[in-house]
C-alpha positions as CSV (number, residue, x, y, z in Angstrom):
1,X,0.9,-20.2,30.3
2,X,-2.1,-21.0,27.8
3,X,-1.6,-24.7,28.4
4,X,-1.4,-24.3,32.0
5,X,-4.7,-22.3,32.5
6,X,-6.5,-24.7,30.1
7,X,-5.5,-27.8,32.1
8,X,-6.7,-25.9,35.3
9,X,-9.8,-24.6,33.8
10,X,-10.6,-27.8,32.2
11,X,-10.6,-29.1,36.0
12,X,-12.2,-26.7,38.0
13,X,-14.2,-25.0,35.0
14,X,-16.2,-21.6,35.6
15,X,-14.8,-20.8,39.1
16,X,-11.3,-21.7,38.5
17,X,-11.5,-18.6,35.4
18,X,-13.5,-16.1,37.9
19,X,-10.8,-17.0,40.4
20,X,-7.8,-16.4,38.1
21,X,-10.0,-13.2,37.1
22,X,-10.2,-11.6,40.7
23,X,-6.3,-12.2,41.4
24,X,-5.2,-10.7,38.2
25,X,-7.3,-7.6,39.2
26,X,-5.0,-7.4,42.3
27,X,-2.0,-7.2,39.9
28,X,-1.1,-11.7,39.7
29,X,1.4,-11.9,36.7
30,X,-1.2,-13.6,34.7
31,X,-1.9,-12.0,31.5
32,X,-6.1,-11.1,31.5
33,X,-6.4,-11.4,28.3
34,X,-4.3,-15.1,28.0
35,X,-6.9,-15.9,31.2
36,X,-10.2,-15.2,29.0
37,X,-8.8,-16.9,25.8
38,X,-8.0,-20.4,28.2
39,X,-11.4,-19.9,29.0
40,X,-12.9,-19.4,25.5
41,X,-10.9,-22.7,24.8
42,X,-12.3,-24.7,27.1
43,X,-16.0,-23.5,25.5
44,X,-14.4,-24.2,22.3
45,X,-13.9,-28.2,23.4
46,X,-17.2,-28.6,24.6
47,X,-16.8,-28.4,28.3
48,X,-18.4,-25.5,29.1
49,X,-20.5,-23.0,27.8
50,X,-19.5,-20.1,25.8
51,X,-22.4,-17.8,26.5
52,X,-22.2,-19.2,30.2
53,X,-18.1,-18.3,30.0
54,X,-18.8,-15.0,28.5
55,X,-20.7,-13.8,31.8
56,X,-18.4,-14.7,34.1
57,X,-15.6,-13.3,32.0
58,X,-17.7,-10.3,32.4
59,X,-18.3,-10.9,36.5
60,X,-14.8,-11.3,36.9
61,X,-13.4,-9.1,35.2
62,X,-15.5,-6.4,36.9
63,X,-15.4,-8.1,40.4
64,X,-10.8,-7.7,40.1
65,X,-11.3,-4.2,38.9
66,X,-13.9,-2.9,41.8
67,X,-11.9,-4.6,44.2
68,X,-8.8,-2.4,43.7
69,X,-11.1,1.1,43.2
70,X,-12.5,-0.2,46.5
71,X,-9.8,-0.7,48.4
72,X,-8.4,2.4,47.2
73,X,-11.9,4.5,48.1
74,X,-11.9,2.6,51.9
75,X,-7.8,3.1,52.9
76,X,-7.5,6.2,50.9
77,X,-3.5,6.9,51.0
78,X,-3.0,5.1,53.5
79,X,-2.9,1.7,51.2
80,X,0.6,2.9,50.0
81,X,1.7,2.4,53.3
82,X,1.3,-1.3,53.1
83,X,4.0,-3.4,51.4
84,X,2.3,-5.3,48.8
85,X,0.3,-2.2,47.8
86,X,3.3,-0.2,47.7
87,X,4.7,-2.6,45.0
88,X,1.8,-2.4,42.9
89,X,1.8,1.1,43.6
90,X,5.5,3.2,43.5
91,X,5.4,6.6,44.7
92,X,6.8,7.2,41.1
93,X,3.8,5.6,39.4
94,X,1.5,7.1,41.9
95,X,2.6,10.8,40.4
96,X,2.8,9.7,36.6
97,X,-0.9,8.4,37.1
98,X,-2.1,11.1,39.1
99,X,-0.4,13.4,35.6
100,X,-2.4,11.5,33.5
101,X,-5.9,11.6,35.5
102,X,-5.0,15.4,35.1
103,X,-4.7,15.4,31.5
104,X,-7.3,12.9,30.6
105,X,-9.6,12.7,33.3
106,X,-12.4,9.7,33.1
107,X,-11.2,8.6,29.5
108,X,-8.2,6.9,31.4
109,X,-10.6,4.7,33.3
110,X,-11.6,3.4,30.0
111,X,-8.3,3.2,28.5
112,X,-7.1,1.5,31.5
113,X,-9.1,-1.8,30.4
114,X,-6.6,-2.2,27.9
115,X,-3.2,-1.8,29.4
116,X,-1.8,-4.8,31.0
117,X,0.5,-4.0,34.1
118,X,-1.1,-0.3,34.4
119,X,-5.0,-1.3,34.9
120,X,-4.7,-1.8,39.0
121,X,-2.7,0.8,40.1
122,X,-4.8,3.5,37.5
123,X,-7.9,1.8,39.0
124,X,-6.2,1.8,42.9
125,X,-5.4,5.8,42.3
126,X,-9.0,6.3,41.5
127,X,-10.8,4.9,44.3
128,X,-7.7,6.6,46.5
129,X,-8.5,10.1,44.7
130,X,-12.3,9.8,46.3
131,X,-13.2,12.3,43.3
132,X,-15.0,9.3,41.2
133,X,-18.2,7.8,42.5
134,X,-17.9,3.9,42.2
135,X,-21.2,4.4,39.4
136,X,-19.0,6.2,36.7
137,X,-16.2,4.2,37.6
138,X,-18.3,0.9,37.0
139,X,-19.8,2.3,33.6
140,X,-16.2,3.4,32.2
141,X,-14.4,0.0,33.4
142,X,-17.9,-2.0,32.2
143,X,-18.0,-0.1,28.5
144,X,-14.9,-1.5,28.0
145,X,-15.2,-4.4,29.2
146,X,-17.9,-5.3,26.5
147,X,-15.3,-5.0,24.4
148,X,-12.8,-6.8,25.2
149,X,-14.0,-9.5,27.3
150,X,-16.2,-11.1,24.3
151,X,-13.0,-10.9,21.7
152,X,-10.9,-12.8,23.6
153,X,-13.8,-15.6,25.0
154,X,-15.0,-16.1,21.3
155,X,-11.6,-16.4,19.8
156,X,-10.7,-18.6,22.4
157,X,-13.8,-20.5,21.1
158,X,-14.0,-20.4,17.7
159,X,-9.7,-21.3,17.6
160,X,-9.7,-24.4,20.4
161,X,-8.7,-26.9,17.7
162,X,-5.6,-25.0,16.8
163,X,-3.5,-23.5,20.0
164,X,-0.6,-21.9,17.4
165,X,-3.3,-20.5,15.1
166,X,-4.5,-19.2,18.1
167,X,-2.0,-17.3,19.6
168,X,-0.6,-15.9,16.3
169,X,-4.3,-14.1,16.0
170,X,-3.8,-13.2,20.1
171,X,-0.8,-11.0,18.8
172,X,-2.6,-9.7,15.8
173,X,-6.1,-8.7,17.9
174,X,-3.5,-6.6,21.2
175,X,-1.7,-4.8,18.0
176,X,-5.4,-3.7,16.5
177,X,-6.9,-3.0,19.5
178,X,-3.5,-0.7,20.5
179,X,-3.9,1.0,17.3
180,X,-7.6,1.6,17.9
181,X,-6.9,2.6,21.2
182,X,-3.9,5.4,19.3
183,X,-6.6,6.9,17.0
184,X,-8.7,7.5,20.2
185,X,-6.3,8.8,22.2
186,X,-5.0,11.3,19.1
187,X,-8.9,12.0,18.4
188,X,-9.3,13.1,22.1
189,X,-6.2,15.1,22.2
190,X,-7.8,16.7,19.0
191,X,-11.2,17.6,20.5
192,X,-9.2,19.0,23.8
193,X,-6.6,21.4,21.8
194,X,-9.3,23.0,19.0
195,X,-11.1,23.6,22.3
196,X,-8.2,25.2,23.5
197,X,-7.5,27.1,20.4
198,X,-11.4,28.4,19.7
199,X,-11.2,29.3,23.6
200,X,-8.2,31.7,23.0
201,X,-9.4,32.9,20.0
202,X,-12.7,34.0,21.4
203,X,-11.0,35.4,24.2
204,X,-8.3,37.8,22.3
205,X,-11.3,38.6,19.7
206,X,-13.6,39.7,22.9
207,X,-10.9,41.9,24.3
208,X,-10.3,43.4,20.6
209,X,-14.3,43.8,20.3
210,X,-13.9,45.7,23.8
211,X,-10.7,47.9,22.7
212,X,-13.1,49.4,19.5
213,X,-16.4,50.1,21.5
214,X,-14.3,51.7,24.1
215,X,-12.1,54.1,21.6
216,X,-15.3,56.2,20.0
217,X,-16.5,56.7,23.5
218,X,-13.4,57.8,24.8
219,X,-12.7,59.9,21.3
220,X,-16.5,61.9,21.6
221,X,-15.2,63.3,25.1
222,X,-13.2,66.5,23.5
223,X,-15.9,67.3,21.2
224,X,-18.7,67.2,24.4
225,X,-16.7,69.2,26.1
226,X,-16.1,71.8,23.2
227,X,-19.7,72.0,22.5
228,X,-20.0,72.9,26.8
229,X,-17.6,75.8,26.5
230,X,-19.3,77.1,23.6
231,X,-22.2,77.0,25.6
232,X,-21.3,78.6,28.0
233,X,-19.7,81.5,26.2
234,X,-22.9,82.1,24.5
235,X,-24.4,82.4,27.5
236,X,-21.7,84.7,28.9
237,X,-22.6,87.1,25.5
238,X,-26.2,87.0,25.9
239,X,-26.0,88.3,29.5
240,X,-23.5,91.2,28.8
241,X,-25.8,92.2,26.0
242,X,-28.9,92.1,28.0
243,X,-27.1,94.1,30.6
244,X,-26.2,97.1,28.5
245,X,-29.3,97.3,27.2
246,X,-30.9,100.7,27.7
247,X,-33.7,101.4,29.9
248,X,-36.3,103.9,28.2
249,X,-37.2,107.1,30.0
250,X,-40.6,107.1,31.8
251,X,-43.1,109.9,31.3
252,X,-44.5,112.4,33.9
């Protein structure tokens, strides 16, 4: 596949790689990654410019992914109805992603960047869901794209002289940046359950807090209403007294 791409880049140069770019956003078989490191090569040999190749790496990239969110946004659920859609997009996949958006929310727009076979349809479900404006989805998709476009155009580059070299460190770069992307992932999942935890534990120590302020106030009832009945039995003395108090004799 390398060899492949580089002849054809090497004869259409910059719009042969945006080209291969835009049809492996709508799911080609072409690995993205094998696509910007054929292009990097081709820098690396002196027929095109690296800096030049790092932009449309960039355009590309960004052009395939808003395409799919797109066509997701304008047909809705409707897309699944048509056949090549529905291969990209099983109604079993549909559900798992549709989990995962649950779960994860906008951090699997980001992830997405990363995992080869998965990135359309995740991308496809989001413009479908019409819950994510095409902005955030651009700045998720985009962040990661500065990461990954510029590894794979520069060590396409700075590796054209040696094609095996070159794919050995392909293999060892998708194994880091899978790892890196495992320490996120566990990070997040971190953040989300000691959320979840501090949450509950506010919640049962609010009710607890509730329980004690509620038990003297209940507890000082009996003694109010003691204090009333002696009250009013004091009351009910001082009258009888004050009526069987003699009435002293006039004078004539």
């Amino acid at each position: 596949m390398l060899d492949f791409l580089i002849g054809f880049f090497t004869d259409y140069g910059y719009w042969a790689v945006f080209a291969i770019l835009i049809a492996c956003g709508f799911g080609l078989p072409i690995p993205e990654d094998i696509t910007l490191v054929s292009g990097g090569v081709i820098s690396g040999l002196g027929m095109t410019n690296p800096h030049w190749m790092l932009v449309v790496g960039l355009v590309g990239v960004l052009a395939g992914d808003s395409t799919m969110f797109l066509l997701g946004r304008v047909f809705g659920y409707r897309i699944q109805r048509i056949r090549t859609f529905r291969k990209i997009l099983s109604p079993r996949r549909f559900s798992q992603i549709q989990r995962k958006f649950k779960k994860y929310g906008l951090g699997l727009l980001f992830v997405a960047r990363f995992l080869p076979g998965l990135r359309s349809p995740i991308f496809l479900v989001a413009g479908m869901s019409r819950r994510i404006s095409y902005f955030t989805f651009i700045a998720m998709d985009g962040v990661a794209a500065l990461i990954s476009v510029p590894i794979w155009i520069y060590l396409g580059y700075f590796f054209a002289d040696n094609l095996d070299l070159l794919m050995e460190y392909v293999g060892d770069v998708q194994k880091v940046i899978y790892l890196i992307l495992i320490v996120i992932v566990l990070i997040v999942l971190g953040i989300y359950f000691k959320k979840r935890l501090h949450a509950k534990m506010d919640k049962h120590f609010g009710e607890e807090k509730e329980e004690s302020n509620a038990a003297p106030q209940s507890a000082s009832l009996p003694q109010d209403s003691a204090q009333a009945t002696v009250n009013h039995r004091n009351n009910a003395t001082n009258t009888a007294t004050d009526n069987k108090t003699p009435t002293p004799p006039t004078s004539d």
